[in-house]
Each structure stands twice: as structure tokens, then as C-alpha cells.
BALOBA-1460 file (C-alpha; in Angstrom, 3 decimals):
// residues 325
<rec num="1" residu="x" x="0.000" y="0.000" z="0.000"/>
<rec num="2" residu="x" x="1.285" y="3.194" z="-1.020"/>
<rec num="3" residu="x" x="2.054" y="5.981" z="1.450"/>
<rec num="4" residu="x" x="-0.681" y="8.329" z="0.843"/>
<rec num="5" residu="x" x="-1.501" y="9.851" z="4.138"/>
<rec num="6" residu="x" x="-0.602" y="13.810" z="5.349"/>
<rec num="7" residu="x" x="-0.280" y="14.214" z="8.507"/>
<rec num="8" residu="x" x="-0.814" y="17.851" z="9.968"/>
<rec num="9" residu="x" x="-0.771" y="17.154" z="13.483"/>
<rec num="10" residu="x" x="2.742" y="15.690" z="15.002"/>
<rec num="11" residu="x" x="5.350" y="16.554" z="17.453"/>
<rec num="12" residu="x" x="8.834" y="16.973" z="17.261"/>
<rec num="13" residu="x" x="11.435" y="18.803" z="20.292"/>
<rec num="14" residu="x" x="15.097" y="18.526" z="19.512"/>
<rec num="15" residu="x" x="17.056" y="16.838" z="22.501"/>
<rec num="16" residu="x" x="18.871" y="20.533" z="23.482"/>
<rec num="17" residu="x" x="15.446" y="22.218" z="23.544"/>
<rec num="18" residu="x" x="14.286" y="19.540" z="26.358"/>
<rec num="19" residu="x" x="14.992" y="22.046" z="29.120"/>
<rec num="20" residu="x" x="11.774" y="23.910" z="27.424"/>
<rec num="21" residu="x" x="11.042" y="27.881" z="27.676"/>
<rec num="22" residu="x" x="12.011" y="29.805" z="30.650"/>
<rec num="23" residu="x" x="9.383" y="29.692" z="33.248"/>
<rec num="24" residu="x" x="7.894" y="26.577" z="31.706"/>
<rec num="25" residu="x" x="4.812" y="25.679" z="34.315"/>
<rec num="26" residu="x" x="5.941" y="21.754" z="33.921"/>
<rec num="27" residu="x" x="9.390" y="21.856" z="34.334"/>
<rec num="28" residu="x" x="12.268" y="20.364" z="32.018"/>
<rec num="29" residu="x" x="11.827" y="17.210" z="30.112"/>
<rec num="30" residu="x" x="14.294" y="14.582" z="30.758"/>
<rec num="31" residu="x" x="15.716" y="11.290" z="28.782"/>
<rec num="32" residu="x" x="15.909" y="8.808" z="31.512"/>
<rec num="33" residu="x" x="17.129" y="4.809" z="29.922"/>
<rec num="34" residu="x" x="15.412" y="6.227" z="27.104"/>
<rec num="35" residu="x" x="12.349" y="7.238" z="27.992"/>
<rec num="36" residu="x" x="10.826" y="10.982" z="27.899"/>
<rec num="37" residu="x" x="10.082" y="12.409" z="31.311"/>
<rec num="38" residu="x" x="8.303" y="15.247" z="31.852"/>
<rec num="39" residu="x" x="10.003" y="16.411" z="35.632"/>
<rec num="40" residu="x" x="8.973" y="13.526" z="37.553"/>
<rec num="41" residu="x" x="6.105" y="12.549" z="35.001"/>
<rec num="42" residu="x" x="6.587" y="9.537" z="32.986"/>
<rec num="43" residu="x" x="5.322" y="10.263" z="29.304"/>
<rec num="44" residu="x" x="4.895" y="6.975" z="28.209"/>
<rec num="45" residu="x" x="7.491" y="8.071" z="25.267"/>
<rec num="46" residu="x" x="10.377" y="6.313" z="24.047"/>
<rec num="47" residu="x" x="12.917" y="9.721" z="24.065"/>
<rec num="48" residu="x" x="13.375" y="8.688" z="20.183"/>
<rec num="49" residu="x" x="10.055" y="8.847" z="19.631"/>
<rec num="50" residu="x" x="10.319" y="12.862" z="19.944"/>
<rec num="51" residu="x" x="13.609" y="14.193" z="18.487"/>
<rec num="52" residu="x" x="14.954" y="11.115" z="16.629"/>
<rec num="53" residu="x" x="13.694" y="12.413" z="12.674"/>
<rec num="54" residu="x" x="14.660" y="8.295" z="11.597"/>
<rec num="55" residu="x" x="11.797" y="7.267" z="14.135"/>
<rec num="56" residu="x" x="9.797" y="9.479" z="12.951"/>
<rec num="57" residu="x" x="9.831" y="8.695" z="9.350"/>
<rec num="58" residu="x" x="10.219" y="5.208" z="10.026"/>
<rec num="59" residu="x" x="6.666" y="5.382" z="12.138"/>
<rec num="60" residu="x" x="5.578" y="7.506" z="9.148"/>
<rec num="61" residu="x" x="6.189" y="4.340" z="6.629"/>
<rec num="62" residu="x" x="4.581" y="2.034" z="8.512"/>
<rec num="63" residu="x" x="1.650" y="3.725" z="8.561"/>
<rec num="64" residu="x" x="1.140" y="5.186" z="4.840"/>
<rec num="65" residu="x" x="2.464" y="8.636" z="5.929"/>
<rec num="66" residu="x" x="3.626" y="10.765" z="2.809"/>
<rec num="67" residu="x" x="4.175" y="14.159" z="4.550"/>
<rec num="68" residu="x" x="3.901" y="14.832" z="8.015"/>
<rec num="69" residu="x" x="3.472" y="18.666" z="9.967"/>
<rec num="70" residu="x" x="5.576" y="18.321" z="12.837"/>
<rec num="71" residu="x" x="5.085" y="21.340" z="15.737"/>
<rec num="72" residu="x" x="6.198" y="21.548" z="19.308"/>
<rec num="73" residu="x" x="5.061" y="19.614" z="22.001"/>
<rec num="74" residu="x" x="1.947" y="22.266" z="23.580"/>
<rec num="75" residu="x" x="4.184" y="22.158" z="26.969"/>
<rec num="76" residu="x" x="7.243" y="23.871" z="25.084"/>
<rec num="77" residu="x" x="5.016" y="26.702" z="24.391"/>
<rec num="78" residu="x" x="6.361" y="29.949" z="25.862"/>
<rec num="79" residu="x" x="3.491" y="31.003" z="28.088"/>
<rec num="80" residu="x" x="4.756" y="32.678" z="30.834"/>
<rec num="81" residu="x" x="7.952" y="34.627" z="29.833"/>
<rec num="82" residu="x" x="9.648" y="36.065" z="26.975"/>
<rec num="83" residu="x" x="11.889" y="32.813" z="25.180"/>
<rec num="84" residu="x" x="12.766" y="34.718" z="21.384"/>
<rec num="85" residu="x" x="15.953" y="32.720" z="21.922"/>
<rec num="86" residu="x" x="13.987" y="29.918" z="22.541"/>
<rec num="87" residu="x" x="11.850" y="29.812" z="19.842"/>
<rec num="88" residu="x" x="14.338" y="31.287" z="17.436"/>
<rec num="89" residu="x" x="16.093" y="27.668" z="18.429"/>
<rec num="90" residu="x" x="13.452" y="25.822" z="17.586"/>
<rec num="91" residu="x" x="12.084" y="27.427" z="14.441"/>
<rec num="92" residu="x" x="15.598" y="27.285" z="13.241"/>
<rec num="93" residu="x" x="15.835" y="23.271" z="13.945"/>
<rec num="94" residu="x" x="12.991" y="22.793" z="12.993"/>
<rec num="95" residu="x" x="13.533" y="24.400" z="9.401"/>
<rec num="96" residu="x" x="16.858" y="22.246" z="9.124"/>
<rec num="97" residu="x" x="14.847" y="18.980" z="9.344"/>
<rec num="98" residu="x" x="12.216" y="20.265" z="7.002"/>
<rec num="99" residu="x" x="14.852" y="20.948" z="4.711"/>
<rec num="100" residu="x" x="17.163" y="17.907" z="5.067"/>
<rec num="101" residu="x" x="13.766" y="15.702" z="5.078"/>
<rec num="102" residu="x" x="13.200" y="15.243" z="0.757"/>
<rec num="103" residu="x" x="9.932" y="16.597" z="1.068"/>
<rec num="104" residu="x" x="8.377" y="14.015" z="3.371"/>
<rec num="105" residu="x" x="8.670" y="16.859" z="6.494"/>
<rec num="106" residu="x" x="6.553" y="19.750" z="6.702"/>
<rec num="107" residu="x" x="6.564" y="22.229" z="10.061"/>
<rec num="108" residu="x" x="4.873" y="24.489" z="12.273"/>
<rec num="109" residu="x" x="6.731" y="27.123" z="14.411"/>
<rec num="110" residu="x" x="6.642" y="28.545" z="17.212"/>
<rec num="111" residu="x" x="6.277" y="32.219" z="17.988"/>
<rec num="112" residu="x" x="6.209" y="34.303" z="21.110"/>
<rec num="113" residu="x" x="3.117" y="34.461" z="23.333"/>
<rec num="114" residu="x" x="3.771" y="37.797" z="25.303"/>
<rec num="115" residu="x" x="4.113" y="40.394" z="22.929"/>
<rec num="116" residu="x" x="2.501" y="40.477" z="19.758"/>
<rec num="117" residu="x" x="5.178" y="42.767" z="17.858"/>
<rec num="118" residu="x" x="7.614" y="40.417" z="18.677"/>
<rec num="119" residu="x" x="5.291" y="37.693" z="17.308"/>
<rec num="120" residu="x" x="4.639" y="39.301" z="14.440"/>
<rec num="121" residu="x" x="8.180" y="39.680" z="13.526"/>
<rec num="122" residu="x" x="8.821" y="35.836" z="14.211"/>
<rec num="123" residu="x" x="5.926" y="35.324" z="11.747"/>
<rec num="124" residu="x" x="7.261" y="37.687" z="8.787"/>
<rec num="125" residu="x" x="10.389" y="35.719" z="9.276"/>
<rec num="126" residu="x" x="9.071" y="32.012" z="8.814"/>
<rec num="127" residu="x" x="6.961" y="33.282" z="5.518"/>
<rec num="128" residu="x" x="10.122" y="35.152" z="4.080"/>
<rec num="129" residu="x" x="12.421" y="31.921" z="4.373"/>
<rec num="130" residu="x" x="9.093" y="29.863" z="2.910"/>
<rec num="131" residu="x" x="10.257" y="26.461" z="4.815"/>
<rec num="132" residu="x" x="7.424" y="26.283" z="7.728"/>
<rec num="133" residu="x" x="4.038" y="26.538" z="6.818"/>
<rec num="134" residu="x" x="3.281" y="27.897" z="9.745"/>
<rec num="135" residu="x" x="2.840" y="28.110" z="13.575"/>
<rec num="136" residu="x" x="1.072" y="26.084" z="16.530"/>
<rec num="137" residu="x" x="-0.405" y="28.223" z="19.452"/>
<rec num="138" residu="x" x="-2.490" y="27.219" z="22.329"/>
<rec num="139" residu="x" x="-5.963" y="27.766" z="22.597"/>
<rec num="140" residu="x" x="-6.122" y="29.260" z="26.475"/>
<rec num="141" residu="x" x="-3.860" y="32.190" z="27.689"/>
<rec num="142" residu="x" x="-3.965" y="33.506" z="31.216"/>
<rec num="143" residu="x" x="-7.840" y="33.407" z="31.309"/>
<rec num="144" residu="x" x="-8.322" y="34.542" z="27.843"/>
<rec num="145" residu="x" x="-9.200" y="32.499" z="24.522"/>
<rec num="146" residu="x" x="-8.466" y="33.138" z="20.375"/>
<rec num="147" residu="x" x="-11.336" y="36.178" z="20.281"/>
<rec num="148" residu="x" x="-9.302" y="38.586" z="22.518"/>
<rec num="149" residu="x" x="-5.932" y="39.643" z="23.629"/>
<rec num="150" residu="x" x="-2.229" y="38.454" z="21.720"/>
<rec num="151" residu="x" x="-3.946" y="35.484" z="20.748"/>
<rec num="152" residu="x" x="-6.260" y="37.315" z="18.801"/>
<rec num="153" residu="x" x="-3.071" y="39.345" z="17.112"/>
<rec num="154" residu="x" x="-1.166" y="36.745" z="16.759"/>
<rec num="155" residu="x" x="-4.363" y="35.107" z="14.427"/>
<rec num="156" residu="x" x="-4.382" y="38.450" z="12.074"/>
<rec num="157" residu="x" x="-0.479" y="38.146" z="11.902"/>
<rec num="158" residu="x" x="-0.670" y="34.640" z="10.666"/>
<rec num="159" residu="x" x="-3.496" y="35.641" z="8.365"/>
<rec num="160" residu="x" x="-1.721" y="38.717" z="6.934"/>
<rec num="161" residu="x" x="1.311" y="36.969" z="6.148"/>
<rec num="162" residu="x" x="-0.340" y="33.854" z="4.897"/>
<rec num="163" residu="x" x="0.726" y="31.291" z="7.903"/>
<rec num="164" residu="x" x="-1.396" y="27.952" z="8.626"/>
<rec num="165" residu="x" x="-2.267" y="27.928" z="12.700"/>
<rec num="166" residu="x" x="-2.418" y="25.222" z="14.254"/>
<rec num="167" residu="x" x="-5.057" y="25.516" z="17.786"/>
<rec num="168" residu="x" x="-3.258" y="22.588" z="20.221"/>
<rec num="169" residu="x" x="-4.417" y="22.592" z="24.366"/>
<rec num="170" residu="x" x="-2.209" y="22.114" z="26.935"/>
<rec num="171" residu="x" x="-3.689" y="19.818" z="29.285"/>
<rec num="172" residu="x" x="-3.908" y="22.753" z="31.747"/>
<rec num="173" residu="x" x="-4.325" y="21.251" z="35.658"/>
<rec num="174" residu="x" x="-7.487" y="22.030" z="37.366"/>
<rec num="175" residu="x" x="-8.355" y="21.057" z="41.185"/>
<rec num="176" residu="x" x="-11.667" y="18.867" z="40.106"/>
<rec num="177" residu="x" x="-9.492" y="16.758" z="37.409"/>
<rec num="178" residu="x" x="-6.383" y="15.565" z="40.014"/>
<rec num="179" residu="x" x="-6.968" y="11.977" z="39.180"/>
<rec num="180" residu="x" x="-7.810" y="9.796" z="35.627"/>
<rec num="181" residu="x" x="-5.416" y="12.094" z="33.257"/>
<rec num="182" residu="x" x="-8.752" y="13.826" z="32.824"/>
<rec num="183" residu="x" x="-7.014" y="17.178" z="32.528"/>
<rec num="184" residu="x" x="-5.835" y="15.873" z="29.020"/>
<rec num="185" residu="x" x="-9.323" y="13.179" z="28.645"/>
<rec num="186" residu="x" x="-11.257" y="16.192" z="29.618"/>
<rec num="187" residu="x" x="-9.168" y="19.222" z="29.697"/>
<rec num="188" residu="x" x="-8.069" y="18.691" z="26.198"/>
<rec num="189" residu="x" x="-11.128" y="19.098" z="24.155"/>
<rec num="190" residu="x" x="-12.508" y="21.195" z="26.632"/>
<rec num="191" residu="x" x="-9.967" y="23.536" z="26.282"/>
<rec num="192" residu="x" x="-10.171" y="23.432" z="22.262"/>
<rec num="193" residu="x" x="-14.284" y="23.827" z="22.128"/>
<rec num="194" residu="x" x="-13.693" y="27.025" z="24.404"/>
<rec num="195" residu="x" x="-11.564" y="28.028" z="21.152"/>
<rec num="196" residu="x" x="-13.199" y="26.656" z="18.492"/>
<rec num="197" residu="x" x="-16.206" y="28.922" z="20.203"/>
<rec num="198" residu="x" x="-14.671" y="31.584" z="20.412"/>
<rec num="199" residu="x" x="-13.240" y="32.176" z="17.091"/>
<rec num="200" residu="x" x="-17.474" y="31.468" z="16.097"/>
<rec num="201" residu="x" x="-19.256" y="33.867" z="18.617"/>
<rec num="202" residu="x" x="-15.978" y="36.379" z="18.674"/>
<rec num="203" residu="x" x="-15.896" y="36.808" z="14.928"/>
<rec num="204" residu="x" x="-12.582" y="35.577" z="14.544"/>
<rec num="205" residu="x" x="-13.392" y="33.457" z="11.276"/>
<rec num="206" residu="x" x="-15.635" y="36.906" z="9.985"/>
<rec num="207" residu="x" x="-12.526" y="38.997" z="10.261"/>
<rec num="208" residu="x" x="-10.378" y="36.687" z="9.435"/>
<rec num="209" residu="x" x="-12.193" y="34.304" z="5.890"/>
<rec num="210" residu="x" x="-8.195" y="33.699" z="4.395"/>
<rec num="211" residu="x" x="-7.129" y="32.211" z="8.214"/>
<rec num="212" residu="x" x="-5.735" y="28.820" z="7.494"/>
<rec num="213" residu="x" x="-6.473" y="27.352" z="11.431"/>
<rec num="214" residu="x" x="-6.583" y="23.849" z="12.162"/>
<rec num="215" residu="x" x="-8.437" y="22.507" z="15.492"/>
<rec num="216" residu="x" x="-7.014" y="19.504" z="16.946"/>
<rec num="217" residu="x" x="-8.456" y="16.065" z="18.674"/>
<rec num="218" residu="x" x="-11.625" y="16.473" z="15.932"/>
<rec num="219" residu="x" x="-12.087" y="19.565" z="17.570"/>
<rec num="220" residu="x" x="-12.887" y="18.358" z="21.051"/>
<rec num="221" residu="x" x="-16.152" y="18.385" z="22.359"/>
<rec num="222" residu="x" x="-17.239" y="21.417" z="19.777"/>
<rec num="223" residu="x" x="-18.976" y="19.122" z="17.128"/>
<rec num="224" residu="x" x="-21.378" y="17.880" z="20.405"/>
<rec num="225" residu="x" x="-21.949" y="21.415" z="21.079"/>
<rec num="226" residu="x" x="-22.711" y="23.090" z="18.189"/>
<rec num="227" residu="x" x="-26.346" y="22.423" z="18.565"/>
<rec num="228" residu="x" x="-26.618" y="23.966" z="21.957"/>
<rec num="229" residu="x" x="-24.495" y="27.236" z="20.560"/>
<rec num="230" residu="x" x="-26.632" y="27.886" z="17.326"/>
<rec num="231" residu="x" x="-30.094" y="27.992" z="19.361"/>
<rec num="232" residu="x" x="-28.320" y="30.589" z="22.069"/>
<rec num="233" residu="x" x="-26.945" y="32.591" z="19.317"/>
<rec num="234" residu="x" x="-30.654" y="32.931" z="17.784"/>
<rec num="235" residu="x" x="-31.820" y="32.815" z="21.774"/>
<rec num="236" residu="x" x="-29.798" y="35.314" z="23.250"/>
<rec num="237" residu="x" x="-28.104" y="39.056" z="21.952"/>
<rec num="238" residu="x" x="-25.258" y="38.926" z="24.044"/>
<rec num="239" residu="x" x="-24.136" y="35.787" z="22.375"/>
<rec num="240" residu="x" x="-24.631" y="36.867" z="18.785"/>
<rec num="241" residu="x" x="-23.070" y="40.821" z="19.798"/>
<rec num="242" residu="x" x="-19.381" y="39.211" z="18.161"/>
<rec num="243" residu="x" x="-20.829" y="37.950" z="15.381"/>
<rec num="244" residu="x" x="-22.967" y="38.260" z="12.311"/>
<rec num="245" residu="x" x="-23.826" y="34.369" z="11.338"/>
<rec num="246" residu="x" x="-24.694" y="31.203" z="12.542"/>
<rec num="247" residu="x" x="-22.413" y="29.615" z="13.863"/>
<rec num="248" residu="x" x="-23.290" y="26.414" z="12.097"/>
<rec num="249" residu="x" x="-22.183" y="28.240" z="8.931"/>
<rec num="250" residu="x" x="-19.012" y="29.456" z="10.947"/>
<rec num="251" residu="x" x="-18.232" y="25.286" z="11.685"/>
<rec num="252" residu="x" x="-17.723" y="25.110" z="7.997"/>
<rec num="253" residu="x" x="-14.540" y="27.321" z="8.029"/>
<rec num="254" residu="x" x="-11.954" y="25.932" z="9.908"/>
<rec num="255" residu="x" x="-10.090" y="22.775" z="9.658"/>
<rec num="256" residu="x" x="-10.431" y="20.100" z="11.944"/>
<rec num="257" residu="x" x="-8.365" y="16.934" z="12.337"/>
<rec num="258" residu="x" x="-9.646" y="13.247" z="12.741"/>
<rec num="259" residu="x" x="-8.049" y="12.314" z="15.638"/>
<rec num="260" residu="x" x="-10.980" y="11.716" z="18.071"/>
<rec num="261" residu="x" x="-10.449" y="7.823" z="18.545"/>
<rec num="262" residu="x" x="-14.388" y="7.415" z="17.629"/>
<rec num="263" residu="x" x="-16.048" y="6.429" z="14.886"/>
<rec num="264" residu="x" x="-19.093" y="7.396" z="15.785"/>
<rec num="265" residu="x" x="-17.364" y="11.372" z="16.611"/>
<rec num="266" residu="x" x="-15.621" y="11.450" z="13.764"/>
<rec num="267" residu="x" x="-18.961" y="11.261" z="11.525"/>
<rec num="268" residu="x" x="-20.983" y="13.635" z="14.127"/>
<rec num="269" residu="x" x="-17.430" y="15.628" z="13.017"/>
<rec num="270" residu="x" x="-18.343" y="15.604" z="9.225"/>
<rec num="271" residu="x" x="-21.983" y="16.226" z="9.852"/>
<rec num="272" residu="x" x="-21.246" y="19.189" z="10.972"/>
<rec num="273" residu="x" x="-17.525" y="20.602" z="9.497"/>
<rec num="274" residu="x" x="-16.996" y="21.194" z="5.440"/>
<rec num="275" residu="x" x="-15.718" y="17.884" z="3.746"/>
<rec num="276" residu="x" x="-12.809" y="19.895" z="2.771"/>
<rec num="277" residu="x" x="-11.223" y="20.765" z="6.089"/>
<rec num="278" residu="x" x="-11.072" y="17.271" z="7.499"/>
<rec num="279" residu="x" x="-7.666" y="16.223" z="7.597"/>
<rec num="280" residu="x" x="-5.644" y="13.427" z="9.145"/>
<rec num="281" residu="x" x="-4.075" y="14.097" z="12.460"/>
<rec num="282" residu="x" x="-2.102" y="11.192" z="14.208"/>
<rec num="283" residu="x" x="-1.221" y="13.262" z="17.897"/>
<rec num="284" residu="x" x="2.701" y="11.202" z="17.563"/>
<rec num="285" residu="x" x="4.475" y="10.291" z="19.370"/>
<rec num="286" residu="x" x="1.975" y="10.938" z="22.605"/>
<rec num="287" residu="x" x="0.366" y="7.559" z="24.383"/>
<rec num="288" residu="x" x="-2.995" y="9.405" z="23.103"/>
<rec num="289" residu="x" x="-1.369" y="9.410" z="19.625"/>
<rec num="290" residu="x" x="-3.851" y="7.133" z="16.799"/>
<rec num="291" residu="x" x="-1.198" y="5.056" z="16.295"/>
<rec num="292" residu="x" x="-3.182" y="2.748" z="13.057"/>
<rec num="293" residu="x" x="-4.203" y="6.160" z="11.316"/>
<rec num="294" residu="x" x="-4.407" y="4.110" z="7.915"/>
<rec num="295" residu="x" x="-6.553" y="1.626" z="9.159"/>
<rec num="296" residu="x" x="-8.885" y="4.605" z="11.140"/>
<rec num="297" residu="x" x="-9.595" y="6.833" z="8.559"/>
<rec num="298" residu="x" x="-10.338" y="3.758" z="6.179"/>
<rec num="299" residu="x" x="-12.684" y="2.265" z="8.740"/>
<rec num="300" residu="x" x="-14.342" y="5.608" z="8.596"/>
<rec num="301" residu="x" x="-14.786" y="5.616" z="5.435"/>
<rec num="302" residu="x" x="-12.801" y="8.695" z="4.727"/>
<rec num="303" residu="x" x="-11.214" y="9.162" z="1.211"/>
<rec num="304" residu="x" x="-7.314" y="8.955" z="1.632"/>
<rec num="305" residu="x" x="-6.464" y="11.159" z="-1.449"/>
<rec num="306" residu="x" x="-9.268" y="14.164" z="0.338"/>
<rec num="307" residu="x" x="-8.037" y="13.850" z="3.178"/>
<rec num="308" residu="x" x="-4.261" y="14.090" z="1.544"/>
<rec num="309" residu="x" x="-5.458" y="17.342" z="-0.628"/>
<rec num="310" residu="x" x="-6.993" y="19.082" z="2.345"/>
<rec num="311" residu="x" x="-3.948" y="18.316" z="4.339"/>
<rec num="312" residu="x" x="-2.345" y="19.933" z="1.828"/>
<rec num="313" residu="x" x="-4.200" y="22.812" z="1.111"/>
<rec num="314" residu="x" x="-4.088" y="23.891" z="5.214"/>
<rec num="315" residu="x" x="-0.176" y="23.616" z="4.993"/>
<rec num="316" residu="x" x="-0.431" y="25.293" z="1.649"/>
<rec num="317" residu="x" x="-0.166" y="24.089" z="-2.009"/>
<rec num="318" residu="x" x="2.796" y="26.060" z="-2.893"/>
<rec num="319" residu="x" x="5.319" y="25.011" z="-0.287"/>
<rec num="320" residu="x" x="3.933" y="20.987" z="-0.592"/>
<rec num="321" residu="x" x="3.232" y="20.024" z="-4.114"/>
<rec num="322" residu="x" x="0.912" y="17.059" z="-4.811"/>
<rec num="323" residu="x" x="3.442" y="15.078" z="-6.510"/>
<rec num="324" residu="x" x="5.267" y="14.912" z="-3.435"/>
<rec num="325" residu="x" x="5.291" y="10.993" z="-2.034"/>
């Protein structure tokens, strides 16, 4: 079977860039008999897994990859303190492998979450050099979601200079979720339909129509949702005061991935989202990672060469010709 498949949704953290940003809220990641630690937290990765590009494209060929997006890991995002060095790192590493990889690597940056000048200038940079298609971000920032504050800028940046955005949570702790991992079985699409909502009901998307953006895990509990937001934005002025449609015609404008481990979610997924902005997400390395995409997306009856041209299409057609296998 050939390799087919694109992959927009994959990690990837060079070995030096384990001590992550300064003032990371998890502390340092950490090879130990080579397996990834996150402080004291076992990750249930093989260290290879995660900065090793041979494992990576060797994981890729076994499962009909043809081009996979990698992006940081969402705790190596800089949230809590200026890191340009940082991410400058990264970006630049992340370019090389792109480069060196014969066309089967694609990537998305990082940028600065703390000053939106500064991001903007890390984003002019990435579409000048025209290796990374774009940037990942996380959905949550100190209290505040896509429709408002840098996150908000750093969306119009990425639009302006033609960037694909990819929305990726954080698994961010709360008090009621200490036990279960259900900050990420939870916390994770909780924490993308708060995003996914407000980009809808904050006109993000109106603003915004040319904004390549990409919501992970099939966009987390959103698709169950969308029901309950459409009758309170007909229901109630204060939630349609941000925007100016439905937001069931909204749900058609972003993409979503199909990682949602579901059958059943997927096709509530592509009730609901345009046919064309489905696109195959795997989550690798992670233990949550669909690790028989192939199989999946077949058993879903989702067409491999859509799913490959959509895939595509968010990373952008220039940079990632069809040919490329």
C-alpha cells in the first residue's frame, strides 16, 4: 500500500530544547534509559520517539504517511515569559529537518506568546524563508481564549502573512481533574471547544475568511456542542453581539483533524464541518497518539487522497506540491 496519508498534526522537540522555555509551568523534560520524562512525570514516550527524525519517518512508513506537519510539544510553548531565543532555536531546527527531510517533512513554528510585535516579527520571518508553513499556538492564555488579547493578534499576523495555525491545548491542571489524566481526557477538548467557540461567537473566522487554522483532537467536544451554541446565538443578543452568522455556517470554516479515537465522533465531526477541512491528524508520538491512522480513517470511510489534498491545502499548495510521495 502506497504511502498516501498527510499528517498535519505531530510533534517533534530537539534533545537541546528539552529544558523547554524559561518559566515553563511543567518543568524540564528529561531522557531517563530512554524514555521521555516530563520532571517527575513519565510520558509513556520512548525519548526517540520525539527528536529522533529516523523514528519518525520510520513510524511515518509504517503507517502510509507521505508528509507529516511536525510542531512543538503544547508544553514547550512559551506562556509565561519572553523565550525569542527559545523559539528562534526551535524554528531554526525545525527548518533544518524540514529541509534535510526530501519533502516528506513539513513544520509548524513557534512564535512568542507575550508580545505580539515580537510575534509578528517571528511570523514575517518564517513566511520570508518559505520552509514552515506555519505556527502552533495554544488555545487558552492567562484566562483569555483566540477572540481577545495576543492570541487574537497573533491570528491576524498569521493571516496577513499567509501562515497555517495550528489551535493545540495544553492539558492545563485544574483542582476537580487531580486523578484519571482527565485534565488531558477532559481538559483537552474542553480547552479546544472554548476556542473553536470563540473564534465562532468572537468573529474571529468573519474577520479573518483567508485564516488557514486547524483545530485539533476532531475539535474536542465542539462538534457535540454546536447544537446547543446555534439555538443561544438565535436565543440570546449577548451571544450573537461578536458575530454576524450562525455559527453552524461558521463550523464550515476551519479545519479540523480526525483524531478523536471514535467512529461514531468522527462522523458527528463531518456532519457538521466542510468535507474539505477534514484532515488526518495522528497526535505522535503521545500515548494518546492514533497510532493505526491508515486503518482509522479507512474504517471511517474517509477518502485517503481528500483527506491528503486538504492536508495539503491547510499547509499550503505552494510550499507541498501534490506530486510529493
Amino acid at each position: 500500500m502506497t504511502a498516501d496519508l498527510v499528517d498535519i498534526h505531530a510533534h517533534w522537540l530537539p534533545t537541546e530544547l528539552f529544558e523547554l522555555p524559561p518559566g515553563s509551568p511543567f518543568g524540564a523534560m528529561r531522557d531517563n534509559g530512554g524514555e521521555l520524562f516530563l520532571g517527575d512525570l513519565p510520558l509513556s514516550i520512548r525519548t526517540e520517539a520525539m527528536s529522533d527524525v529516523d523514528a519518525i519517518v520510520a513510524d511515518m512508513d509504517s503507517n502510509n504517511v507521505a508528509l507529516r506537519a511536525l510542531s512543538p510539544p503544547p508544553f514547550a510553548f512559551a506562556v509565561n515569559s519572553a523565550a525569542e531565543e527559545y523559539i528562534d532555536t526551535y524554528n531554526e531546527s525545525l527548518a533544518r529537518v524540514v529541509s534535510e527531510s526530501s519533502g516528506r517533512l513539513a513544520g509548524l513554528g513557534s512564535v512568542r506568546l507575550d508580545d505580539a510585535a515580537a510575534a509578528d516579527r517571528q511570523m514575517a520571518s518564517i513566511a520570508q524563508e518559505k520552509i514552515l508553513s506555519g505556527i502552533a499556538i495554544p488555545p487558552l492564555l492567562h484566562g483569555s481564549s483566540l477572540d481577545t488579547g495576543i492570541l487574537r493578534s497573533i491570528l491576524r499576523s498569521a493571516s496577513n502573512h499567509g501562515l497555517a495555525v495550528l489551535i493545540h491545548p495544553m492539558q492545563l491542571p485544574k483542582p476537580e481533574w487531580p486523578q484519571y489524566y482527565l485534565a488531558n481526557l477532559i481538559g483537552n477538548p474542553v480547552e479546544t471547544a472554548t476556542a473553536v467557540a470563540s473564534s465562532i461567537l468572537g468573529g474571529v473566522l468573519e474577520e479573518l475568511p483567508d485564516l488557514r487554522i486547524c483545530f485539533v483532537h476532531g475539535g474536542g467536544c465542539a462538534p457535540d456542542l454546536l447544537g446547543r451554541w446555534s439555538h443561544a446565538w438565535h436565543a440570546r443578543p449577548d451571544v450573537r453581539a461578536g458575530s454576524t452568522r450562525n455559527p453552524r455556517e461558521l463550523f464550515h470554516e476551519p479545519y479540523f483533524d480526525t483524531m478523536t479515537h471514535d467512529v461514531d465522533a468522527l462522523a458527528l465531526l463531518r456532519k457538521h464541518a466542510d468535507t474539505k477541512r477534514i484532515v488526518c491528524g495522528t497526535d505522535y508520538p503521545f500515548d494518546m497518539a492514533e497510532t493505526r491512522v491508515s486503518e482509522f480513517v479507512d474504517s471511517c470511510g474517509l477518502d485517503r487522497t481528500v483527506l491528503a489534498e486538504n492536508g495539503r491545502a491547510f499547509l499550503g499548495h505552494d510550499l507541498y506540491p501534490a506530486d510529493v510521495s
